[in-house]
N, C-alpha and C positions, 0 to 999 in steps of 0.2 A: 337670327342664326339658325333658326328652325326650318329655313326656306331653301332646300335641298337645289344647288346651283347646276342648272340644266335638266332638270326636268319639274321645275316647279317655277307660279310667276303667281302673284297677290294680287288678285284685283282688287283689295282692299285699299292697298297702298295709293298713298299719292302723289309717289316719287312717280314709280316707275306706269301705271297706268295710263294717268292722260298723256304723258311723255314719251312717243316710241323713242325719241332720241336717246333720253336716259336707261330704257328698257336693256340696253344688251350691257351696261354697266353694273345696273341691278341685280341681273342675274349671274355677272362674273365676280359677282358678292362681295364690291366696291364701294356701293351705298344700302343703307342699314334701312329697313323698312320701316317707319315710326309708326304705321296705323296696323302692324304686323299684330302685335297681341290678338288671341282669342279668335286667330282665323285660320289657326295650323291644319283645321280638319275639314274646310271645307275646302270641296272638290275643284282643281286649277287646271287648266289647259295645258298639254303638252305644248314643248315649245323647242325647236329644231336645236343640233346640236351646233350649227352654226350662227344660230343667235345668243345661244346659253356662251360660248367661248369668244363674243365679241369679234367674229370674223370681218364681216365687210368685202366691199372689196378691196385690193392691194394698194397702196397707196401711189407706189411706183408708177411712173408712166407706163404703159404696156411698147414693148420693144420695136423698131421700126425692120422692115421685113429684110432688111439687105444686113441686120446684124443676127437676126435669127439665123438667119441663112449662112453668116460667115461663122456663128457659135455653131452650130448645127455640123458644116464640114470640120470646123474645129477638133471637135470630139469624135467626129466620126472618125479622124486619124490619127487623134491619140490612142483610140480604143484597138485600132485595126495594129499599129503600132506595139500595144502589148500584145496582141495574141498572136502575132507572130514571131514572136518571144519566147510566150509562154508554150505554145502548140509544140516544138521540137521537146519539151520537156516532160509531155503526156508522158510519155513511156517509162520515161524514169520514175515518176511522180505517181502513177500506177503500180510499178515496181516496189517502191516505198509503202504506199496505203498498204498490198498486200502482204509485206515483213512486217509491219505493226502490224497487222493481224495474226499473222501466224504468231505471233513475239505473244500478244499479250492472249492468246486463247491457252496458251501455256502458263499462264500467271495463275497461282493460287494463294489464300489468303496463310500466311505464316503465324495472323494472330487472331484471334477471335475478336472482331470490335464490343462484342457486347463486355469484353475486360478494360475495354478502354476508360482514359475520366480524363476528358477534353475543357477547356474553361472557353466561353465566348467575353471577351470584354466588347461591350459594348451593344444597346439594347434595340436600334434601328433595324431597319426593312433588311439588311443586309444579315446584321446579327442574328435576328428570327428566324430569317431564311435558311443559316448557317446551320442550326439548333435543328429545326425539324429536318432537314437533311440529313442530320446525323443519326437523330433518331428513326429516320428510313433505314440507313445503313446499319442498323441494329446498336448504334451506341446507346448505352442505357445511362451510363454517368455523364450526362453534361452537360453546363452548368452557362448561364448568361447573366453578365456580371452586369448591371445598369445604374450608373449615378444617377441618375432624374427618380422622383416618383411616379416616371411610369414608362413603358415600353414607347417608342416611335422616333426618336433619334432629332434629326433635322425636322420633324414635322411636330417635336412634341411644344407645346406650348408656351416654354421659356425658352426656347431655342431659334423658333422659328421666328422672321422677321414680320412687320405688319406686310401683307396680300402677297405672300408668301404660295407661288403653285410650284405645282410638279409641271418642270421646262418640258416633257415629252408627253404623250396621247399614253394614256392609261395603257393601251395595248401593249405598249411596250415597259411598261413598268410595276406590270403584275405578276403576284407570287407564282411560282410554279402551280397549276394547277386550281391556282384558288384566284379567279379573275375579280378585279375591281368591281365589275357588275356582268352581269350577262346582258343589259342593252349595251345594244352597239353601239347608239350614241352616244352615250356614257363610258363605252372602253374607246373611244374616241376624242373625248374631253380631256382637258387641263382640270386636273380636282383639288383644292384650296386644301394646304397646307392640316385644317382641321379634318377634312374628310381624310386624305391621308393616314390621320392618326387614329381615325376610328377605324379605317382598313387594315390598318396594321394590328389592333387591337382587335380586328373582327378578328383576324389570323389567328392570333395567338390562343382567343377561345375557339375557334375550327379545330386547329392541331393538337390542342389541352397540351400547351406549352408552358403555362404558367408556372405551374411545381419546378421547372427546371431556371425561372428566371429570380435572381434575385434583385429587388428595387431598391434605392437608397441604399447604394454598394457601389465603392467608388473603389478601383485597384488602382494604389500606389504604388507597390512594387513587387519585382517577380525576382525572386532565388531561386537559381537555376543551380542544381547539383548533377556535375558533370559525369561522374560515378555511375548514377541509380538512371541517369540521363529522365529527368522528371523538375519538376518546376514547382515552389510552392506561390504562393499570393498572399501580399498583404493586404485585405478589405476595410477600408474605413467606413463603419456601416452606420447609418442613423435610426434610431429607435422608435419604438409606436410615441413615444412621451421626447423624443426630438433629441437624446441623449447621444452621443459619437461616443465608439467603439472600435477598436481595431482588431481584425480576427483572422487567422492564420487559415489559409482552405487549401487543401491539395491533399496530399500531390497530385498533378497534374501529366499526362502525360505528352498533351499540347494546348496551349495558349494562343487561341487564335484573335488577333484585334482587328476588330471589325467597326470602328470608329470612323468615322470620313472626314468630319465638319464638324467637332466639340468646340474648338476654341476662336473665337474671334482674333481676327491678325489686323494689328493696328500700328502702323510706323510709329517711333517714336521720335519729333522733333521739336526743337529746341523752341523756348517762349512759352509752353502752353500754360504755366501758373497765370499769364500775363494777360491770356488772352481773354476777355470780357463777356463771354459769348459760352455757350454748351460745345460738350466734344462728346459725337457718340459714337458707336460702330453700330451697322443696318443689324447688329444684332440683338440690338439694345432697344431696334426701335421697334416697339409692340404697338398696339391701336393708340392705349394713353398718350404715350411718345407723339406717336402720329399724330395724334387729334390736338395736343396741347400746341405744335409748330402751326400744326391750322387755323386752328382758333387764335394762336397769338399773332398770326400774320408774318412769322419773323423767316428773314435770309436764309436760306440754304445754300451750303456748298457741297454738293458731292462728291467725293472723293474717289477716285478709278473706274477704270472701264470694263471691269468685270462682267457675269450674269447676274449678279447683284447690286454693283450698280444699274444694271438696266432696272433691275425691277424697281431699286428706289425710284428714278427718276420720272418711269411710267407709272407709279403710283400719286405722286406728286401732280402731274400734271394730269393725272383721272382726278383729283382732287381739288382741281381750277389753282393749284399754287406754281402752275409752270415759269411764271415773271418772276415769282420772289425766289426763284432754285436756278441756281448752277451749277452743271458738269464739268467738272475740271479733269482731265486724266493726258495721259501721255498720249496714248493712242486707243480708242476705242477696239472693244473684241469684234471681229467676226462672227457673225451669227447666221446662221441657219435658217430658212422660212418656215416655218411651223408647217405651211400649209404642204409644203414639196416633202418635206422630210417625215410628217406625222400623222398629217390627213389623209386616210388611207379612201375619201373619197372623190379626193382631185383624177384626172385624167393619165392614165396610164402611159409612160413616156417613158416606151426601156432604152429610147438613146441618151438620155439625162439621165434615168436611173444609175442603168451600167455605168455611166460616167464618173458616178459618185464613188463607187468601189475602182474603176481605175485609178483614180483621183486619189484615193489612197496609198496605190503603189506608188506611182509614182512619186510623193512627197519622200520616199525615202532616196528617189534621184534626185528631184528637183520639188523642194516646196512653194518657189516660186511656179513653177511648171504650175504643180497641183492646184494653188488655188487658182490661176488662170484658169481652168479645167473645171474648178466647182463655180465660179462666175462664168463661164461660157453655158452650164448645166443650168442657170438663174436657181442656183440654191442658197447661192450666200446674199448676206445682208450686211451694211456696214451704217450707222447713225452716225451722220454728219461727216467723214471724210471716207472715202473707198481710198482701201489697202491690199497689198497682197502678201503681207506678212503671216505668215499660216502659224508663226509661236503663237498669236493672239487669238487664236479658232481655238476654244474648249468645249465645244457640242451644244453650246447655248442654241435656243431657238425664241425667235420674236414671232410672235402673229399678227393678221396683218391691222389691227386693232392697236397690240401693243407697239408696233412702228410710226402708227398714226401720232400716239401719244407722246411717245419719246420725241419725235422730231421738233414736239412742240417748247420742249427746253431747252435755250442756250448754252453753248457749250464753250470751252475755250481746251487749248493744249499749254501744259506747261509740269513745272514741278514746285512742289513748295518748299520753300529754302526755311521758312521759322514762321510762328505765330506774330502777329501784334495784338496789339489791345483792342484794334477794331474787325481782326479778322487773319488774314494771313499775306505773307507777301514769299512772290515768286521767285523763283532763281534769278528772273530774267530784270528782278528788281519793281515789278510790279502790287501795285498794295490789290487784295480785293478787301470788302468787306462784307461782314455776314454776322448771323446771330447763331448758328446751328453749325460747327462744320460736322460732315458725315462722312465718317470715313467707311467706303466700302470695297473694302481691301481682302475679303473672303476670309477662310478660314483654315484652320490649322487642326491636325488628327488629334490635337494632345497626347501623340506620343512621348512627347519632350518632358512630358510631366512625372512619367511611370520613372520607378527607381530601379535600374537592373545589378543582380549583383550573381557573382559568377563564383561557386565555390565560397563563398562569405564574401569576397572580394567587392568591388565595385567596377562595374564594368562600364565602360563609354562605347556605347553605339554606334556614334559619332552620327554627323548630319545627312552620310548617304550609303550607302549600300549595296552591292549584289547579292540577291537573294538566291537560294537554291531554290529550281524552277519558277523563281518568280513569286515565291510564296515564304519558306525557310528561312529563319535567318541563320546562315551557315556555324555561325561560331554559338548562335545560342539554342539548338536547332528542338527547341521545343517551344520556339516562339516563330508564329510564324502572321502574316498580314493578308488579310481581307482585301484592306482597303489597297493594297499595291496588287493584289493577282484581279487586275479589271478583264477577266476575260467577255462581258459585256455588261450592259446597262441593266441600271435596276434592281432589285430585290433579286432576282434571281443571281447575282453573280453569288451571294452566301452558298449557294448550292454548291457554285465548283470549289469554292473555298472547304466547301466537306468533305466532296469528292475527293480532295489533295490530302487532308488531312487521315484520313480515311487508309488513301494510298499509301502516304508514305508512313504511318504506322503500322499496317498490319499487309500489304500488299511487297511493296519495294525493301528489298533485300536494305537491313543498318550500315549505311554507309558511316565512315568516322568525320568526325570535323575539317581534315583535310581533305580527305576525297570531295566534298561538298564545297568546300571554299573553291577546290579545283575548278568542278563544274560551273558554280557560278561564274566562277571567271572568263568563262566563254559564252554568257547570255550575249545575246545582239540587245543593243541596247543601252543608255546610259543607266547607271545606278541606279537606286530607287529610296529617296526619300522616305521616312517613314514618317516624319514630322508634318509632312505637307502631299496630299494625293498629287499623280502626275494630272488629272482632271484639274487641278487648281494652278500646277507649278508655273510661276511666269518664266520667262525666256527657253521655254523649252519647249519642241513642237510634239503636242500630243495627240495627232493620228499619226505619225510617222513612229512614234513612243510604242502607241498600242497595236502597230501593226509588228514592230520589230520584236514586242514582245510573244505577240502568236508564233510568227514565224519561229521562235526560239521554241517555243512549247512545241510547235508540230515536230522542230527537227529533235526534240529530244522524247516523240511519240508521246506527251500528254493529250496534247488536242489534235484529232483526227481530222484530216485533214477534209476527208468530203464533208463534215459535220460543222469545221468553219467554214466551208464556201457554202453549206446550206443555211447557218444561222446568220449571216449579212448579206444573203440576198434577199431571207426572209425580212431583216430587216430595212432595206436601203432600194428595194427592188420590188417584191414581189406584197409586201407589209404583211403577211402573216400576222397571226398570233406568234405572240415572240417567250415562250418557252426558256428552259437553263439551254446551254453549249453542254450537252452532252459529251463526255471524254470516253465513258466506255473504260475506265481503268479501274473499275473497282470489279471484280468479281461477282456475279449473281447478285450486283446492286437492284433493289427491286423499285417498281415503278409506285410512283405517290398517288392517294387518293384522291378524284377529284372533289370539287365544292362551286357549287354554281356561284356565280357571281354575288359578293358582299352585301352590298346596298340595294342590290334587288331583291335579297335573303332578311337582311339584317337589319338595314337603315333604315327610312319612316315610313317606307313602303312593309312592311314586314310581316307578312303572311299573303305577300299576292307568290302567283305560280311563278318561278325562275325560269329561265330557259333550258336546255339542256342541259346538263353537267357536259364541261369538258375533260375527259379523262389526260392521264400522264403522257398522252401519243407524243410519242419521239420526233414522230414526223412532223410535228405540228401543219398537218393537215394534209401531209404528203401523201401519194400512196406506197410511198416506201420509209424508212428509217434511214436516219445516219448513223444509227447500231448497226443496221445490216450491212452496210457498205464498210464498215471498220471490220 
């Protein structure tokens, strides 16, 4: 585990050495090096980032030239098709950029933030993110509430599943400011759920965030007093000596939950005392888990077609167990090619690119249109049957290693009606049988679990929502969600989550609980879950979701609008360094420090030169700002 994935290789080993076959699984840190001990410090050969992340080539047949050519016109007149759409509306949409700027260079701050006492629940990349954000913005009281014994969320080590990565290229999944690494090939990589966590903890000590975070602090529930408009917390805390305690912290004067993925979601259906065999969820399965199913040879059934089930089954079948595993699910997700979407060193294609971001709008006409459009772009990916249902598309990405793999497990469609004693049987009346079923059915915020109480009262939430701007929850408005304001990918969205917070405490004029329910009432958009991220929600299409919700922010002047069309083309276009969505609503918000990259500073490499620092540039790389255009 000391063998640093993509840039380190053991010629000691004698997995990975005489074997290049096994070598790009070795080092996507899938097999454990036995002759590893007592060779961490001698000196290893670099080794490409397209070997370190198991690339290859694509598995797919390569296209025949009269379909490239019929994709190729395809999108050349969908695209021609929007912008002559969009083009009669420059003017107006010009007209607007310049009233949000006159509007908000008139905006002054009505409250000091350094008065404020902000609570974060929950202690991931997000929650971090949220915390030193604030503490940019001069808040001095506030406070990161974390059940686990330690900072990192989805990556920390009871949480995370066995081969567990981050589905995007570092570049896009780094803190503001404080890059995963300063080698490229490395902000380029997939980094295994443990690096992750040491990124997120290099963070923590970068920022000397710790004093603001409390560990083994679990918030049950929040008393909102409608009055003082402020929030208390009850903290179930665990002691140096393993004692629980419950303790009273506030007031508050916002509660931001920034939770994604705490709880595992696992149907509950009938038989399962009956059934002879283990019942786990992918979250339950750690290496032990893993390694006992391997060792004992025994049946697996997979259970849905999430990005979690992908990874199960691609773990499985890197493990030589692809015969004794089956995929059961309704319909597999849509996925994304790692290589079009994240490898910022494939071949430049702005008529696929652009397509990707048309491809966007248009799912709020036609999502059938749209994913035609992203299959004519060759971006999307489908294991074992091609669909064009775009509810199934959640940002998953496979590379072309982890497609290879998958393919190699049989799969079938159906639904399970009840357990038996030997395994499970179908709606359709069919028995399977198995020793393991795995349910990987994703995961739930654990909001469902907090207690809210309104005035002493006890309030019900209920299961969905319009929020004020997409953040706020209107009737309890000192409570407001992280994990629903996705204004983008990564660590970085805790940022605008501060920026909001920020805003609408000491910037935006106290609106009452009615005028706010009003406003929400006219988000574009469906409700918004708090229990379940819209990135997880099934039957619901979430690029059409997160485009209606932008569009809702730009018309209510949060997100500027040159500043979203510069941060998704940085993203989906041009691959930048991918930065926070700068909104520009705070006042003389000052720009972050930079920190060169982590594991070139921090990790086993630890005293060689880093590269540049990258500072806070707005532009991310531009020669101009999306500050200066708002």
């Amino acid at each position: 585990r000391d063998l640093r994935r993509g840039s380190r290789s053991n010629p000691a080993c004698e997995i990975c050495a005489p074997s290049a076959a096994a070598r790009p699984l070795h080092l996507a840190g899938m097999i454990c090096c036995a002759s590893a001990k007592g060779v961490a410090d001698r000196p290893r050969p670099e080794v490409p980032a397209r070997l370190a992340t198991g690339f290859g080539p694509p598995p797919e047949p390569p296209r025949p030239w009269w379909l490239r050519l019929a994709a190729a016109m395809f999108m050349l007149t969908a695209n021609i098709a929007l912008a002559c759409v969009l083009l009669p509306l420059v003017p107006v949409l010009a007209l607007l950029v310049c009233a949000r700027h006159v509007l908000f260079s008139t905006h002054r701050l009505r409250r000091d933030p350094r008065d404020l006492r902000v609570a974060v629940v929950g202690g991931g990349w997000s929650g971090l993110g949220c915390l030193n954000r604030l503490k940019e913005l001069g808040v001095e009281h506030a406070t990161v509430f974390e059940a686990r014994d330690d900072v990192g969320g989805t990556w920390h080590p009871t949480q995370a599943y066995h081969s567990l990565q981050a589905h995007s290229a570092m570049w896009t999944t780094s803190f503001h400011g404080f890059d995963f690494s300063s080698d490229a090939a490395e902000m380029d990589s997939k980094a295994r759920a443990d690096e992750v966590q040491d990124y997120v903890r290099g963070f923590a000590d970068a920022r000397g965030l710790w004093p603001h975070v409390q560990l083994k602090s679990k918030v049950r529930a929040l008393h909102y007093d409608s009055k003082a408009r402020t929030a208390m917390l009850e903290v179930d805390r665990v002691g140096v000596r393993g004692e629980l305690s419950t303790m009273q912290e506030g007031p508050f004067d916002m509660v931001v939950y920034a939770s994604l993925s705490y709880v595992p979601h696992a149907p509950q259906l009938p038989g399962a005392k009956m059934f002879g065999g283990r019942i786990l969820h992918a979250g339950e399965v750690d290496a032990a888990a893993f390694d006992r199913i391997i060792a004992g040879n025994e049946r697996v059934i997979v259970v849905g077609g999430s990005k979690t089930a992908h990874d199960m089954i691609i773990a499985f079948a890197r493990a030589g167990h692809a015969e004794r595993t089956l995929w059961l699910r309704r319909r597999a997700y849509q996925m994304f090619k790692w290589e079009k979407i994240s490898d910022r060193t494939t071949e430049f294609n702005p008529l696929a690119q652009l397509s990707v971001l048309t491809a966007f709008f248009y799912s709020l006409l036609s999502p059938t249109f749209a994913s035609l459009l992203l299959w004519a772009a060759d971006y999307l990916v489908c294991i074992s049957d091609w669909h064009l249902d775009l509810d199934r598309n959640h940002f998953g990405t496979l590379d072309c290693d982890q497609r290879r793999q998958a393919a190699l497990v049989p799969f079938k469609a159906g639904d399970i009606a009840s357990f038996t004693r030997e395994g499970v049987q179908l709606r359709t009346g069919e028995l399977l049988e198995c020793d393991v079923l795995l349910f990987a059915t994703g995961f739930h915020t654990g909001f469902s679990d907090l207690a809210i109480k309104r005035d002493g009262a006890p309030f019900d939430m209920g299961d969905s929502v319009q929020l004020y701007n997409h953040f706020v929850h209107p009737q309890i408005p000192v409570l407001a969600s992280s994990t629903a304001f996705l204004t983008t990918i990564g660590p970085v969205r805790g940022d605008n989550a501060a920026d909001m917070a920020v805003y609408s405490l000491c910037v935006e004029r106290e609106l009452t609980e009615a005028e706010m329910v009003r406003s929400a009432s006219r988000n574009l958009g469906p409700p918004t879950s708090l229990n379940t991220s819209s990135l997880f929600a099934t039957g619901q299409n979430f690029i059409s979701t997160l485009i209606l919700m932008h569009l809702s922010l730009i018309a209510g002047g949060i997100v500027p609008l040159p500043a979203f069309i510069l941060h998704f083309f940085d993203l989906f276009v041009f691959k930048t360094r991918l930065g926070r969505l700068h909104l520009g609503i705070v006042p003389g918000a000052p720009a972050s420090n930079a920190e060169p990259g982590y594991f070139r500073n921090h990790g086993p490499e630890k005293g060689k030169k880093g590269g540049a620092a990258q500072g806070d540039d707005p532009s991310g790389g531009w020669p101009f700002s999306p500050a200066t255009l708002v």
